[in-house]
N, CA and C of each residue as an Amber inpcrd file, in Angstrom:
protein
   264
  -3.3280000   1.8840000 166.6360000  -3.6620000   0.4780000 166.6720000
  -2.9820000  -0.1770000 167.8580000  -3.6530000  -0.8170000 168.4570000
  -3.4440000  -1.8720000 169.7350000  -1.8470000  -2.6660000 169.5640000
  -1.2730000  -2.3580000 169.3710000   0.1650000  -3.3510000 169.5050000
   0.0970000  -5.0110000 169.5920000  -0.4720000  -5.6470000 170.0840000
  -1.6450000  -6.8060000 169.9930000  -2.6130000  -7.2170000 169.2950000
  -3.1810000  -6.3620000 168.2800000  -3.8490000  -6.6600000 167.1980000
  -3.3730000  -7.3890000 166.1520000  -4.4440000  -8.2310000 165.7070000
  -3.6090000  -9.2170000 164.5660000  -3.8060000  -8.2310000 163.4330000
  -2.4740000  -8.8280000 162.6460000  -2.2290000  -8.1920000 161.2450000
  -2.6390000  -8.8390000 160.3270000  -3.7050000  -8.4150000 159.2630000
  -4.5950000  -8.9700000 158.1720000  -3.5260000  -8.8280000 157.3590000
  -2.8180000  -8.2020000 157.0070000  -1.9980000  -7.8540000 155.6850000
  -0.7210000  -8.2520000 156.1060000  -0.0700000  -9.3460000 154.9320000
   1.2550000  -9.7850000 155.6240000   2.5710000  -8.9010000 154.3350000
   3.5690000  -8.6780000 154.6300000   4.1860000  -8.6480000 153.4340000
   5.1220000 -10.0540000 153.0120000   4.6260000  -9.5720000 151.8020000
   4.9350000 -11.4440000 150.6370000   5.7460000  -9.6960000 149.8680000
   7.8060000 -10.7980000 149.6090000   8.5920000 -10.3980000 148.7440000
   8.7340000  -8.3380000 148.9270000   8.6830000  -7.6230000 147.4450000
   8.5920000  -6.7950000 147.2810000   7.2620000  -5.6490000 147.1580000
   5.9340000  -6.6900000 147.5880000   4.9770000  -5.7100000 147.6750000
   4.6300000  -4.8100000 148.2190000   3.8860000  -4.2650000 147.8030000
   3.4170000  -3.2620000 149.0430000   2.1230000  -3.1690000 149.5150000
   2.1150000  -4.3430000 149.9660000   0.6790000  -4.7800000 151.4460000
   1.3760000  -4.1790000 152.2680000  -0.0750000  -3.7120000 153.3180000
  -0.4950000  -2.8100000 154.1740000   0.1030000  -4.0380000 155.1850000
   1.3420000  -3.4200000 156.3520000   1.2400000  -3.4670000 157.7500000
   1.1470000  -2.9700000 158.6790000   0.0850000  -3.8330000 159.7320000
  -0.1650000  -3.1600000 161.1110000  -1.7130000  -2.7700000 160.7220000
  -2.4400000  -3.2690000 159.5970000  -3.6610000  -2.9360000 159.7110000
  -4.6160000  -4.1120000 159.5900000  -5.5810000  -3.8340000 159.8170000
  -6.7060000  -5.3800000 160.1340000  -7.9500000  -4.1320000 159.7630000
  -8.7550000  -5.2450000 159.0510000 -10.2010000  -4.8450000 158.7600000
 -11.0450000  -5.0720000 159.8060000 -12.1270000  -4.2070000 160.3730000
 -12.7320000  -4.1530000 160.7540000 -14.4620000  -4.0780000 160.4290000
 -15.3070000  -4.6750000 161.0430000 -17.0000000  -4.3920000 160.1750000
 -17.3400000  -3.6610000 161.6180000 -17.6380000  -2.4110000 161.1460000
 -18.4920000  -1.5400000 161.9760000 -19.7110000  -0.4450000 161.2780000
 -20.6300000  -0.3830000 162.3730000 -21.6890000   0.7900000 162.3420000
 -21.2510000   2.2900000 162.1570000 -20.9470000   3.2170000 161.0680000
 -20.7130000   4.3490000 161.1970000 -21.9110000   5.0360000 160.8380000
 -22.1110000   6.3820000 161.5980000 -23.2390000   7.1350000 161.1980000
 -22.6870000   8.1620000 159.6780000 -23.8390000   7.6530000 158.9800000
 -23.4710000   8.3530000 157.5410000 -23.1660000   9.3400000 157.6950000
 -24.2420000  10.3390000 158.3300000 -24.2710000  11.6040000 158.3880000
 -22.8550000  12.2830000 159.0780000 -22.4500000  11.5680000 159.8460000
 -21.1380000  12.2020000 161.0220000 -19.6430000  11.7690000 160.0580000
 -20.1980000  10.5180000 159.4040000 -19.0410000   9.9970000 158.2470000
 -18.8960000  11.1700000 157.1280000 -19.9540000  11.7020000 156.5480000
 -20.1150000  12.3190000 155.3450000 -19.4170000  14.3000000 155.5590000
 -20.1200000  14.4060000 157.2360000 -19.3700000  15.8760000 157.7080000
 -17.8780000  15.6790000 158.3430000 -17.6360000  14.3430000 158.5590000
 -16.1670000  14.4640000 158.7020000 -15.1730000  14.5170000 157.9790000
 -15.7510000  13.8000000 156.7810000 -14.9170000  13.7850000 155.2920000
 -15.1550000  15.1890000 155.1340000 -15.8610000  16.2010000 155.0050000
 -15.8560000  17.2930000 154.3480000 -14.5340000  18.3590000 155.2560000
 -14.9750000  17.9580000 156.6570000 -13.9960000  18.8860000 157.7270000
 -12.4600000  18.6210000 157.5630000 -12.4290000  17.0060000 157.1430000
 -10.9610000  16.1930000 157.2260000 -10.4290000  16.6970000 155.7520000
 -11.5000000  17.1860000 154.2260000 -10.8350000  17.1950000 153.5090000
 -10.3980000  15.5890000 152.7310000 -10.9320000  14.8630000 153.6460000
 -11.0250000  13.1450000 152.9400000 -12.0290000  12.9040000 151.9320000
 -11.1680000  11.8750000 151.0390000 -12.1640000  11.8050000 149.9460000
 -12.8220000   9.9310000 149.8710000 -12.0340000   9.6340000 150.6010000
 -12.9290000   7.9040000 150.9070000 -12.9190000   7.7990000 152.2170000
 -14.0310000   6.9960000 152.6880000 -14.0830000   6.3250000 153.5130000
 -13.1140000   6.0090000 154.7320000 -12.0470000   4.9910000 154.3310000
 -11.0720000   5.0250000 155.0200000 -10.1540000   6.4240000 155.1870000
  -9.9170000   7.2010000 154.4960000  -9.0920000   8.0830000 154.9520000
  -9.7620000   9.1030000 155.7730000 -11.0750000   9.1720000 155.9850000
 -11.8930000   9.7750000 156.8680000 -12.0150000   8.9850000 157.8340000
 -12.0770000   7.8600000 158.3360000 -11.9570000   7.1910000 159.3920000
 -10.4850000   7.7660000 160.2040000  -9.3080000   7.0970000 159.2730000
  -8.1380000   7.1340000 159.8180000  -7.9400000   8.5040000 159.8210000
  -7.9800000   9.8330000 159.2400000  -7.4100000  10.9750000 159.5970000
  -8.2570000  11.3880000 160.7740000  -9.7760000  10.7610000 160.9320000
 -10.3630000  11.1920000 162.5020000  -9.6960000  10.3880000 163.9010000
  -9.4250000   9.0410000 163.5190000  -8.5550000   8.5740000 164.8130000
  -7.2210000   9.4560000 165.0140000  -6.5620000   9.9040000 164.2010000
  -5.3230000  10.6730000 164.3620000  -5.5990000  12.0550000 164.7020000
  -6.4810000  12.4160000 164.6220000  -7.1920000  14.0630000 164.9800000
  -7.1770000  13.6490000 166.4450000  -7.9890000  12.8410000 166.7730000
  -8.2500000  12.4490000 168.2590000  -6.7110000  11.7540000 168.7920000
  -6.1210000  11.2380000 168.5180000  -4.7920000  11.3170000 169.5900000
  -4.2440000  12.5190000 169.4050000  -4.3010000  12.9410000 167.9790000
  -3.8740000  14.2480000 168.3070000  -3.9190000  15.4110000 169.3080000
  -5.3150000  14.9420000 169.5320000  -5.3860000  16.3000000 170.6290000
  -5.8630000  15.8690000 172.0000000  -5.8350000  14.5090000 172.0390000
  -5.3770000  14.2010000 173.0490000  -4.2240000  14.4030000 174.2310000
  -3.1470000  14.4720000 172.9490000  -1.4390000  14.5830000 173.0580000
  -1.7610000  15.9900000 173.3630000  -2.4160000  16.9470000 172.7490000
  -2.1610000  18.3640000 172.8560000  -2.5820000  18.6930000 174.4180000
  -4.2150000  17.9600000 174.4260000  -4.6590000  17.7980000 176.0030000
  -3.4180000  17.9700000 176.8590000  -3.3870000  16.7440000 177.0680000
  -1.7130000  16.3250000 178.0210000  -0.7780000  17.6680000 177.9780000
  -0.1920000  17.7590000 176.9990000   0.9520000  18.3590000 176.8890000
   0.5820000  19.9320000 178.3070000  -0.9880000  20.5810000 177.6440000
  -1.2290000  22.0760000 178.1320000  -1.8920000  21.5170000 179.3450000
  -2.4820000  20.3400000 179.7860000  -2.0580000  20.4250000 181.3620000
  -0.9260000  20.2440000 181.9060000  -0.1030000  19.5530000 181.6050000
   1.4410000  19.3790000 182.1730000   2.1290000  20.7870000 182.3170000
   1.5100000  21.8200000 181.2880000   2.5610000  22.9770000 181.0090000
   1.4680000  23.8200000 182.4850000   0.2390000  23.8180000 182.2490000
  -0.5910000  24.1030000 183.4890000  -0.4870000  24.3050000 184.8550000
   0.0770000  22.7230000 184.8680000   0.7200000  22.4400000 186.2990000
   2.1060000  22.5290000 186.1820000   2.7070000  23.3270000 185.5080000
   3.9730000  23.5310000 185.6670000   5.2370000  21.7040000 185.7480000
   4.4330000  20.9200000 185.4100000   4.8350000  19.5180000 186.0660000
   6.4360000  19.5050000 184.6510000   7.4400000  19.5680000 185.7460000
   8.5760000  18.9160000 185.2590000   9.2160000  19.8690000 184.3520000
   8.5790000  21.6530000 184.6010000   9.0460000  23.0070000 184.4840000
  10.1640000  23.3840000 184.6840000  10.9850000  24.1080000 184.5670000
  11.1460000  25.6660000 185.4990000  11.0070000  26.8720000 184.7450000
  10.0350000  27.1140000 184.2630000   9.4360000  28.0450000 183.6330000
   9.0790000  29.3980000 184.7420000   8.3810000  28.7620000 185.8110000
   7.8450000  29.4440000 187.2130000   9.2850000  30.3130000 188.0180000
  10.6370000  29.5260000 187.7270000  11.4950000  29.9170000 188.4050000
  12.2550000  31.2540000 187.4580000  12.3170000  32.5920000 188.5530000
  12.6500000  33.5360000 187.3090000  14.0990000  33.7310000 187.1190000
  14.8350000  33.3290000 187.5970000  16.2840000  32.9000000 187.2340000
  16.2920000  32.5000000 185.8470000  15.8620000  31.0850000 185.7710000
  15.7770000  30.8060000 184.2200000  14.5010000  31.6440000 183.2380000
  14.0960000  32.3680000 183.3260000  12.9750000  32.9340000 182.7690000
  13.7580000  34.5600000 182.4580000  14.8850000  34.6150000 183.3040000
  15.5860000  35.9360000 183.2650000  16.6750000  35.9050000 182.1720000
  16.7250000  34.7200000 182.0560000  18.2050000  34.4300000 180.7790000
  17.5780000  33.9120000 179.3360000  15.7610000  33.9050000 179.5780000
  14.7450000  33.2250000 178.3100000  15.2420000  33.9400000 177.3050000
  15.2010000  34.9130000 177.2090000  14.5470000  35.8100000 175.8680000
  16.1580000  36.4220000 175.7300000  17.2890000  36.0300000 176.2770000
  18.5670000  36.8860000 175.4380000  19.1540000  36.1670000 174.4550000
C-alpha cells in the first residue's frame, strides 16, 4: 500500500480495526479471481486479492535480488580469495 493512502479503518480504544487498509471498488475477472484462489489456496475474495499482491512483490524482490547477484553488483563472490576461504 502507497504510504499516502488514506486509511478507512481508524483504531477506536482496544479494537481490532484494520490499519493501513482502504476499500477499494474494482473490476476483477472472475475467472482469473476464481484460478487464483485455487493456486493461492485462498478461500475469500480478499485473501486472494491480497496473497496475489504479495506474490507479486514477492518476486519482484526475488527479480532484483538474482539480477544484482547476476551482475555481481556489490559482490565479491567473483574474487577467489574470498571464494577460497567460502566453504571451510
Amino acid at each position: 500500500m502507497r504510504p499516502d493512502a488514506p486509511l478507512v479503518y481508524l483504531s477506536v480504544g482496544s479494537s481490532d480495526i484494520l490499519i493501513g487498509v482502504s476499500k477499494r471498488l474494482v473490476d476483477i475477472d472472475d475467472a482469473l479471481l476464481h484460478d487464483a484462489a485455487e493456486i493461492l489456496g485462498a478461500s475469500t475474495m480478499k485473501e486472494t486479492v491480497n496473497r496475489a499482491l504479495g506474490e507479486v512483490v514477492a518476486a519482484a524482490r526475488r527479480r532484483r535480488h538474482a539480477d544484482r547477484l547476476a551482475r555481481m553488483e556489490g559482490l565479491d563472490l567473483d574474487k577467489p580469495k574470498v571464494m577460497s576461504r567460502a566453504w571451510r
